[in-house]
Backbone and ligand atoms as CSV (ligand in chain L), in Angstrom:
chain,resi,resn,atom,element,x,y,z
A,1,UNK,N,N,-15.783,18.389,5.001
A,1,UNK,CA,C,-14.864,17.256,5.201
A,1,UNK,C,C,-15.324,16.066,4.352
A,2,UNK,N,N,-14.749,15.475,3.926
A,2,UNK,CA,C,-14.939,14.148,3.135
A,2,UNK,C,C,-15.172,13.306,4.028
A,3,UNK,N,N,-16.393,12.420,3.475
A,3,UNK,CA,C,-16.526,11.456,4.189
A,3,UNK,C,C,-16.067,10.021,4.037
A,4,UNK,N,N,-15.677,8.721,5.063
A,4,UNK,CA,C,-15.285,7.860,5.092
A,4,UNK,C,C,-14.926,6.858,3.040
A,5,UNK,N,N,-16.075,7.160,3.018
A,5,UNK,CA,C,-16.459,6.302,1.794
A,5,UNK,C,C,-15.917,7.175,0.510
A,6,UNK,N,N,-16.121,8.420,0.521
A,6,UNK,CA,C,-15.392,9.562,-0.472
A,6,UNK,C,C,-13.814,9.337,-0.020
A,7,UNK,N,N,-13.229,9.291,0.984
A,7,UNK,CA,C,-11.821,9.074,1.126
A,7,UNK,C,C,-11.466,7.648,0.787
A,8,UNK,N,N,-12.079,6.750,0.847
A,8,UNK,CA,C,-11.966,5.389,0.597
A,8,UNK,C,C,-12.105,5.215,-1.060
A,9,UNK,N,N,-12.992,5.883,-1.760
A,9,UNK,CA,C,-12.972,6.099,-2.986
A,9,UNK,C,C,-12.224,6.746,-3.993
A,10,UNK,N,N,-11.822,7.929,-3.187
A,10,UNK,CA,C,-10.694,8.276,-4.177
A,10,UNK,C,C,-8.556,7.447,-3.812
A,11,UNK,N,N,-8.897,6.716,-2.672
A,11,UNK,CA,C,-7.679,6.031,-2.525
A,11,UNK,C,C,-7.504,4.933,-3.331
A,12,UNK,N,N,-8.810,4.057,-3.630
A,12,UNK,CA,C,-8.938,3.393,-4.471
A,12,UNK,C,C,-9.063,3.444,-6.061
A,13,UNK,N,N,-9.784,4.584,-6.427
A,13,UNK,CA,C,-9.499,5.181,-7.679
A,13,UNK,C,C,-8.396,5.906,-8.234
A,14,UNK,N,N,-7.168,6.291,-7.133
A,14,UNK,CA,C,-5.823,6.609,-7.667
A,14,UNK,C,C,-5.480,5.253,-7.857
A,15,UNK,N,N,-5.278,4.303,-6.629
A,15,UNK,CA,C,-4.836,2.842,-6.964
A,15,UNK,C,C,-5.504,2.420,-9.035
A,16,UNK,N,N,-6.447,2.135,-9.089
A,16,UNK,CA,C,-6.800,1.835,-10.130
A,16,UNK,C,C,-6.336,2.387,-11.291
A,17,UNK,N,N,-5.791,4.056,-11.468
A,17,UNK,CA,C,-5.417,5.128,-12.327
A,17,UNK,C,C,-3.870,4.656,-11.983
A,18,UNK,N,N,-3.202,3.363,-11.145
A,18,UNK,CA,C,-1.480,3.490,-11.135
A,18,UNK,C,C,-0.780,4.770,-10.468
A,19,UNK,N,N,-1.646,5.076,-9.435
A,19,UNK,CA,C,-1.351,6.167,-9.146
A,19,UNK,C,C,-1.143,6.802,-8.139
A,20,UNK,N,N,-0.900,5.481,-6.885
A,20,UNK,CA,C,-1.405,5.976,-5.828
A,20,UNK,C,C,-1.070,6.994,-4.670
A,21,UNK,N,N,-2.317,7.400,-4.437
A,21,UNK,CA,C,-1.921,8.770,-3.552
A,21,UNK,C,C,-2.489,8.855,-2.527
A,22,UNK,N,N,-1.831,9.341,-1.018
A,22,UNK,CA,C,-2.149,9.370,-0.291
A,22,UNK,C,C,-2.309,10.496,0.569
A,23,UNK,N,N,-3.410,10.613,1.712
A,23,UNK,CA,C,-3.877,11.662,2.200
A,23,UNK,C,C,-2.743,12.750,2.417
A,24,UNK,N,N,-2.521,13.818,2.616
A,24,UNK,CA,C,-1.207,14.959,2.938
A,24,UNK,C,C,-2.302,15.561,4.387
A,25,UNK,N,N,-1.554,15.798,5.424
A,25,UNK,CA,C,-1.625,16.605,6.189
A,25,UNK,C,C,-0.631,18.218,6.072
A,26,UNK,N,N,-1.273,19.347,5.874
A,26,UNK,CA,C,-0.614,20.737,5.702
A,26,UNK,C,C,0.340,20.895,6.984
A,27,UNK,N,N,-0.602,20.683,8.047
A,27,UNK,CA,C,-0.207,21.453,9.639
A,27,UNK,C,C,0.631,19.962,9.824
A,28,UNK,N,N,1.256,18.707,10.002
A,28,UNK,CA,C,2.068,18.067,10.354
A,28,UNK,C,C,2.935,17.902,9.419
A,29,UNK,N,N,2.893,18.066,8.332
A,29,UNK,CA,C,3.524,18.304,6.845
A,29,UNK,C,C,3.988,16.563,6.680
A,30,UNK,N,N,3.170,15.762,6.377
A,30,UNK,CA,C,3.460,14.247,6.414
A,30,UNK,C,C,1.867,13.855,5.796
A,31,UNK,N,N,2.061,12.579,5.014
A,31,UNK,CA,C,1.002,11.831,4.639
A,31,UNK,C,C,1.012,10.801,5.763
A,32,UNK,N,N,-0.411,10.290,5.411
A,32,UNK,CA,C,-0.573,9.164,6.559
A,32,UNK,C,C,-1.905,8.031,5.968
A,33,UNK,N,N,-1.887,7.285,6.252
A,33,UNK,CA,C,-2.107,5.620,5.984
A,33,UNK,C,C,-2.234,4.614,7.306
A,34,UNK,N,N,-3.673,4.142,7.220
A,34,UNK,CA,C,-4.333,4.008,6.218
A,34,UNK,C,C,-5.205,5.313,5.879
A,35,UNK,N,N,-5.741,5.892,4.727
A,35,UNK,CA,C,-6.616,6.831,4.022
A,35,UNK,C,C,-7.723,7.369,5.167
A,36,UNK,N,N,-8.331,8.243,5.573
A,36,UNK,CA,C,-9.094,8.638,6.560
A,36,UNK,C,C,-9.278,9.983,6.575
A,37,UNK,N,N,-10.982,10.307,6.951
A,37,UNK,CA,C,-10.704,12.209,7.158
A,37,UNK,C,C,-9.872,12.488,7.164
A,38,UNK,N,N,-9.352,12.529,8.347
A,38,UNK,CA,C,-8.809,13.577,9.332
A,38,UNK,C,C,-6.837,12.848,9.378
A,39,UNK,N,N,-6.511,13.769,9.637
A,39,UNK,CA,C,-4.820,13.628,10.402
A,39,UNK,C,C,-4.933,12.549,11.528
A,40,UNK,N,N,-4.089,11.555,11.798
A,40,UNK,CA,C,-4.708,10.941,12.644
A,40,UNK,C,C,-3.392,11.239,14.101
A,41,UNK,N,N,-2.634,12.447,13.870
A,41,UNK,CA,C,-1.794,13.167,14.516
A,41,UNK,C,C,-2.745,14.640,15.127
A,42,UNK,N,N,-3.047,15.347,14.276
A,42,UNK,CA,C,-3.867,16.547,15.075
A,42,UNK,C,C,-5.101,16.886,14.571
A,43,UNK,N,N,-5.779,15.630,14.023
A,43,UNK,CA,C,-7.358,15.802,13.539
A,43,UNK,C,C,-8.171,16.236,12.689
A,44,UNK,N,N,-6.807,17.378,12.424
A,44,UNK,CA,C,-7.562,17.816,11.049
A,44,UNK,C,C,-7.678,17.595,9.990
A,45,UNK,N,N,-8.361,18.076,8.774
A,45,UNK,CA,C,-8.814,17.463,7.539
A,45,UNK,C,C,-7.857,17.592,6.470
A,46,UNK,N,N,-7.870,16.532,5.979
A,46,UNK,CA,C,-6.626,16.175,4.556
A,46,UNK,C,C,-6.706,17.624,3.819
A,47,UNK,N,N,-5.645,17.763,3.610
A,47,UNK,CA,C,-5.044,18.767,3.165
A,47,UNK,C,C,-5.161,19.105,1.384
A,48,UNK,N,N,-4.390,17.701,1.008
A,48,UNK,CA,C,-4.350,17.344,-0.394
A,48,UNK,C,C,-3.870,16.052,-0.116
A,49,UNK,N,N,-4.326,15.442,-1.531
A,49,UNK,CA,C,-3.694,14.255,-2.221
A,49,UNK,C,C,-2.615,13.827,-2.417
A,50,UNK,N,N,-1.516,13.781,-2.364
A,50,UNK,CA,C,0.079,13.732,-3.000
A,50,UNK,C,C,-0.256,12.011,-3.703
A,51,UNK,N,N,0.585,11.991,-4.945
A,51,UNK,CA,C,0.674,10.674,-4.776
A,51,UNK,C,C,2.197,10.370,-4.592
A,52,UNK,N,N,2.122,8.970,-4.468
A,52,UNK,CA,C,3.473,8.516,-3.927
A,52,UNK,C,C,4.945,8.522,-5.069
A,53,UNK,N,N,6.098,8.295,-4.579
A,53,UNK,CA,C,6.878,7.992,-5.678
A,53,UNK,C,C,6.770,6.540,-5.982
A,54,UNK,N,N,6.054,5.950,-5.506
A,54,UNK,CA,C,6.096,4.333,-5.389
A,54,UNK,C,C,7.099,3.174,-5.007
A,55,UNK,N,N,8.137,4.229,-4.590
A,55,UNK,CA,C,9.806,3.428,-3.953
A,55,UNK,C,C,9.368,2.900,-2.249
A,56,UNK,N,N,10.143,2.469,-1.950
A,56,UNK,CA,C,9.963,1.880,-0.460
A,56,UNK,C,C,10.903,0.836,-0.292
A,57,UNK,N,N,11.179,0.451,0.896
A,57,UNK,CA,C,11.305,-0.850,1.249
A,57,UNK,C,C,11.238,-1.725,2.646
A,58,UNK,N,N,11.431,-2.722,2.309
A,58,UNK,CA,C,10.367,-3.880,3.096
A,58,UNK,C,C,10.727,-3.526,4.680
A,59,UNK,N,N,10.037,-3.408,5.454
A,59,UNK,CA,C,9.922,-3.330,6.693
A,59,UNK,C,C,10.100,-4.516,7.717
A,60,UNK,N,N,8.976,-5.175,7.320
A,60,UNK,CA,C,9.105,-6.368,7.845
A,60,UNK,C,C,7.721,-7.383,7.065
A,61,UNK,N,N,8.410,-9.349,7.196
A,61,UNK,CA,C,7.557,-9.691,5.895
A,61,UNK,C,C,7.361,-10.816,6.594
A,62,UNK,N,N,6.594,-11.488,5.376
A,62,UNK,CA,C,6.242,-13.171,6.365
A,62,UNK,C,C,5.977,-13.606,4.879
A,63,UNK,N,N,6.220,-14.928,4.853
A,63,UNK,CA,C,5.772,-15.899,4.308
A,63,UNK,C,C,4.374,-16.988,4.050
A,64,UNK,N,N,3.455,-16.709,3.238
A,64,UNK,CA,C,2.272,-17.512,3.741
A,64,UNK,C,C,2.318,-18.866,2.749
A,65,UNK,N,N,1.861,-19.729,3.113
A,65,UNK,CA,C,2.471,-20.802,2.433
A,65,UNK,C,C,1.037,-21.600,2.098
A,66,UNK,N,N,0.194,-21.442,3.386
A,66,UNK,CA,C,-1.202,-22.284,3.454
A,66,UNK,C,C,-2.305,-21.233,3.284
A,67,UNK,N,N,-3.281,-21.430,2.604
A,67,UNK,CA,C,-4.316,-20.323,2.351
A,67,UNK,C,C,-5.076,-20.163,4.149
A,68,UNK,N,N,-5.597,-19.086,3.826
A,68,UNK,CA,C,-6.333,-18.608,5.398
A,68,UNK,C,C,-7.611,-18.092,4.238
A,69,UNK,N,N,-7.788,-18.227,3.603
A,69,UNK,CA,C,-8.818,-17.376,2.843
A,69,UNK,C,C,-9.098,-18.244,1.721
A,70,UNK,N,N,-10.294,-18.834,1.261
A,70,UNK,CA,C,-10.009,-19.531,-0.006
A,70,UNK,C,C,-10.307,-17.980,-1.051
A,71,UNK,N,N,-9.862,-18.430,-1.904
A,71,UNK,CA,C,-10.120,-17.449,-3.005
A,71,UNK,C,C,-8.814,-17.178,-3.778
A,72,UNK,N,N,-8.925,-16.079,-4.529
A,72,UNK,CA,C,-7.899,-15.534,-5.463
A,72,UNK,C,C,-6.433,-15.643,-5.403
A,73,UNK,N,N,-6.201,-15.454,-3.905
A,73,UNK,CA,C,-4.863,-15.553,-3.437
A,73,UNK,C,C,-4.005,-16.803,-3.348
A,74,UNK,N,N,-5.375,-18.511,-2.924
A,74,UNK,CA,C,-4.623,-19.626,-2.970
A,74,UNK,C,C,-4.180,-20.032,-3.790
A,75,UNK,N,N,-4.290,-19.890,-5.175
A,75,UNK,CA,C,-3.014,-20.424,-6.608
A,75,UNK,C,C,-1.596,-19.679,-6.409
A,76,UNK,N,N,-1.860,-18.098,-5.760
A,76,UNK,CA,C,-0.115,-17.721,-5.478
A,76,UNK,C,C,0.646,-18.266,-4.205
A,77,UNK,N,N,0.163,-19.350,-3.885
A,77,UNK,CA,C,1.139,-19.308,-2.686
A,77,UNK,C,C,1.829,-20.576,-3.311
A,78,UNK,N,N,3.054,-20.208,-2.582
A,78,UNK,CA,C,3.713,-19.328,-1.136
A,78,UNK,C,C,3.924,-18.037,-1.720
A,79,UNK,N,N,3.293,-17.148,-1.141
A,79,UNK,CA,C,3.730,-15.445,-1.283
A,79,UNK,C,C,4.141,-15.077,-0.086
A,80,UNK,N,N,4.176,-13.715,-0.131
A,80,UNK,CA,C,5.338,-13.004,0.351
A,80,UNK,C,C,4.042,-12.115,1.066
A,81,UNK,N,N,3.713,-11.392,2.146
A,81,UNK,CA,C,3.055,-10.250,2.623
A,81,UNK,C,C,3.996,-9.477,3.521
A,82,UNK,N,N,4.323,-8.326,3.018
A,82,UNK,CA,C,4.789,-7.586,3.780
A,82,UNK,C,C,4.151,-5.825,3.838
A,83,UNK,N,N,5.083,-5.507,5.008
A,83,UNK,CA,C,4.517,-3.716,5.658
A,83,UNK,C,C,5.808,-3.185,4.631
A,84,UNK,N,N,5.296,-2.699,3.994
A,84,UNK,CA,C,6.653,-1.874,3.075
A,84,UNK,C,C,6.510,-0.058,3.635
A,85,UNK,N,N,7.447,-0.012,3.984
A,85,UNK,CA,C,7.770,1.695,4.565
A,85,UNK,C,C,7.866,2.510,3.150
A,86,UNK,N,N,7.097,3.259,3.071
A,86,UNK,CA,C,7.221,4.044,1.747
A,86,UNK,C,C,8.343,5.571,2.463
A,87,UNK,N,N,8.698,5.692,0.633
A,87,UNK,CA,C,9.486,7.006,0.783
A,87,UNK,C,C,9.107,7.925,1.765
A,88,UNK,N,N,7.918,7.972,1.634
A,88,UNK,CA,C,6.867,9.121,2.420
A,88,UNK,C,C,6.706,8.952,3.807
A,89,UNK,N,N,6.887,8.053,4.421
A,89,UNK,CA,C,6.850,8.070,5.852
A,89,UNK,C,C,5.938,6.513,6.108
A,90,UNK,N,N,4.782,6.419,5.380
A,90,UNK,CA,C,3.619,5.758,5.822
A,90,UNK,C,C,4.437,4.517,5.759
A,91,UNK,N,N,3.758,3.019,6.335
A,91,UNK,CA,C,4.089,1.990,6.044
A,91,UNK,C,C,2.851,1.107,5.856
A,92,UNK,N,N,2.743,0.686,4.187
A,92,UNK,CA,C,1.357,-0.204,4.381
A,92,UNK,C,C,1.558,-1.782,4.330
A,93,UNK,N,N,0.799,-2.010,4.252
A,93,UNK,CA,C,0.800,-3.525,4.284
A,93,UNK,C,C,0.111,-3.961,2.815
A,94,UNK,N,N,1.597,-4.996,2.206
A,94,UNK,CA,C,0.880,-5.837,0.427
A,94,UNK,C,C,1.828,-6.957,0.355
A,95,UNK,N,N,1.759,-7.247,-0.943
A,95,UNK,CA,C,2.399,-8.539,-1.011
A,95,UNK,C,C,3.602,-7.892,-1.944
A,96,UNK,N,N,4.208,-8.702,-1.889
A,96,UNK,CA,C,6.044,-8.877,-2.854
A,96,UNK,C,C,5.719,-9.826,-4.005
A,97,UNK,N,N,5.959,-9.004,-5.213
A,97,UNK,CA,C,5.779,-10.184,-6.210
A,97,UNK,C,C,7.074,-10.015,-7.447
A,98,UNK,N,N,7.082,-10.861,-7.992
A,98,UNK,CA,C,8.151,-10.828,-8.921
A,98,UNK,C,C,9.289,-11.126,-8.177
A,99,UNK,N,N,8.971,-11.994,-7.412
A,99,UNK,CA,C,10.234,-12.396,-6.628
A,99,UNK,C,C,10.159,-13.851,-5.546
A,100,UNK,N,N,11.102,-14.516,-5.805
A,100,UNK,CA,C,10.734,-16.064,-5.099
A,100,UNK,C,C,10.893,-15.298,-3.263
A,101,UNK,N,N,9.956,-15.923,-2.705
A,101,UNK,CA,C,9.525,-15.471,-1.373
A,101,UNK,C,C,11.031,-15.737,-0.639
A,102,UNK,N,N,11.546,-16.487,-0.526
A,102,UNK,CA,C,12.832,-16.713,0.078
A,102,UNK,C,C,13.877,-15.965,-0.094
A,103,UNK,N,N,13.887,-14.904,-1.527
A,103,UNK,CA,C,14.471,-13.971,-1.661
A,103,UNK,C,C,14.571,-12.560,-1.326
A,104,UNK,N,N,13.311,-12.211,-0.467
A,104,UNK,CA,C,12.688,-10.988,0.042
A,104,UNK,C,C,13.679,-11.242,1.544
A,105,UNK,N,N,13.965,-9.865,1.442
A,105,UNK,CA,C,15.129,-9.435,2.990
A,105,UNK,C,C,14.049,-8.307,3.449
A,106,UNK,N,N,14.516,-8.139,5.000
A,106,UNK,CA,C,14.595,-6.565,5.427
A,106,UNK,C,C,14.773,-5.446,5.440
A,107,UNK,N,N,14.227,-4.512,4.376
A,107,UNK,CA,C,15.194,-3.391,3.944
A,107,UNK,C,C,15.461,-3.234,2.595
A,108,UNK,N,N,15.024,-4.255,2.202
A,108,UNK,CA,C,15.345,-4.620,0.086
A,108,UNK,C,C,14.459,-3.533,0.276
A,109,UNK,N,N,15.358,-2.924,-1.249
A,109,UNK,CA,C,14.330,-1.790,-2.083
A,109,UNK,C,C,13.409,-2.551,-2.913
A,110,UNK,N,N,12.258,-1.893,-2.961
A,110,UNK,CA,C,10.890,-2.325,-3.525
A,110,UNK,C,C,10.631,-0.839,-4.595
A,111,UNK,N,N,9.600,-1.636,-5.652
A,111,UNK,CA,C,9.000,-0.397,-6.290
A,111,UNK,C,C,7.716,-0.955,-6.354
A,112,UNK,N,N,6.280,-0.284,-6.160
A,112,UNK,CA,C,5.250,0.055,-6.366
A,112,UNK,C,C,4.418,-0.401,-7.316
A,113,UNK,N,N,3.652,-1.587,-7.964
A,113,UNK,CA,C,3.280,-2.027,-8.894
A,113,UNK,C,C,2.020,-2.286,-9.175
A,114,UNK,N,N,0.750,-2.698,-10.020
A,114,UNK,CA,C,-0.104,-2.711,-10.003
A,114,UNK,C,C,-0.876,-3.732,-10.728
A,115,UNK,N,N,-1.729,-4.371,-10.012
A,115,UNK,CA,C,-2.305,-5.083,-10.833
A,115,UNK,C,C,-3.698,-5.850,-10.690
A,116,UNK,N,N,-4.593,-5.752,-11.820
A,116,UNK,CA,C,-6.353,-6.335,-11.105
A,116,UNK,C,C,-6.028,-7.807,-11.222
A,117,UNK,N,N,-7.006,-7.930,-9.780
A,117,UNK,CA,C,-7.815,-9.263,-9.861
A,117,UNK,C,C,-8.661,-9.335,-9.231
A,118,UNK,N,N,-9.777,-10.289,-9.744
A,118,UNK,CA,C,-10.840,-10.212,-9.885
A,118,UNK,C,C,-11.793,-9.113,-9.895
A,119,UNK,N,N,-11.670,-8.070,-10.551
A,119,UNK,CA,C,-11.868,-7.152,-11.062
A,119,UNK,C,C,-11.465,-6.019,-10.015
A,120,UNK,N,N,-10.636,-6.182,-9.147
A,120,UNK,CA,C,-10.643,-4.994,-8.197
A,120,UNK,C,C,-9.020,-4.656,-8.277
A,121,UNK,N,N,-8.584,-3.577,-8.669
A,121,UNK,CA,C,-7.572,-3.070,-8.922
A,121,UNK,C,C,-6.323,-3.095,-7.230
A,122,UNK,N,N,-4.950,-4.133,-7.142
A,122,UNK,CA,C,-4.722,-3.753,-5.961
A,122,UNK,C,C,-3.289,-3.404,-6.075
A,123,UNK,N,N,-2.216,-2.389,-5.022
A,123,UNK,CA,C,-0.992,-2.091,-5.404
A,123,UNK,C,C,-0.194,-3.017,-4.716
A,124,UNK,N,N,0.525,-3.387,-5.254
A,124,UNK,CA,C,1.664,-4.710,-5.159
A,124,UNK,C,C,3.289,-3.796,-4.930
A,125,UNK,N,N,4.220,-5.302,-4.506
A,125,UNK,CA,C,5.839,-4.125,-5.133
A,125,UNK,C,C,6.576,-5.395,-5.273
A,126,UNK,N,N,7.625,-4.863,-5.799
A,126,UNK,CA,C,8.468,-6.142,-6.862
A,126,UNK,C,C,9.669,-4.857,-6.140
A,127,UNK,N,N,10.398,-6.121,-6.308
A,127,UNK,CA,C,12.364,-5.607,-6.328
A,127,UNK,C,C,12.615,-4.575,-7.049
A,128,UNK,N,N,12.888,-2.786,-6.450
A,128,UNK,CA,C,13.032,-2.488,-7.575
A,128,UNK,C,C,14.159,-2.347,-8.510
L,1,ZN,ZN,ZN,-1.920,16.536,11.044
């Protein structure tokens, strides 16, 4: 079985490759998120990799306007953070970019995007 840090590593190294892919369960036939051993439906061990089509859309979003964090993120605000429901079932949580925050709905189609900062590669989605 792969361990924590090997599953955490290769989720992050598809992210970085534009690529991202997420765990497959065989026996529930569904990926799942966040990245982890095991199925977090019947326990057992990731199956394969799939990566995503990178389509989705927004689930549900918020607006951050005031930093909670100093760092990288306070020159973009006001951004957008939302749970985007991917094609695939999973729903993660990122930000909306390429798009004025007031313009992000419930349900807008999103596509999958990528981009470093401060040297750490993270996946984003823009209108698609
Ligand atoms: Zn399963």
């Amino acid at each position: 079985m792969m361990t924590d840090q090997e599953v955490s590593d290769h989720f992050w190294n598809s992210v970085k490759s534009k690529a991202m892919a997420l765990p497959w369960c065989a026996k529930c036939a569904r990926a799942f998120f966040y990245p982890k051993p095991i199925c977090p439906d019947c326990w057992g061990e990731i199956s394969e990799w799939k990566a995503v089509s990178g389509r989705g859309k927004v689930w549900s979003h918020s607006v951050v306007r005031f930093p909670l964090v100093r760092g990288p993120f306070e020159e973009r605000l006001p951004y957008t953070v939302a749970f985007v429901a991917l094609e695939e079932g999973p729903r993660v949580l990122s930000n909306i970019v390429a798009c004025p925050p007031e313009e992000v709905k419930g349900g807008m189609d999103v596509q999958i995007t990528y981009e470093e900062r401060d040297g750490k590669w993270l996946y984003l989605f823009k209108p698609a």
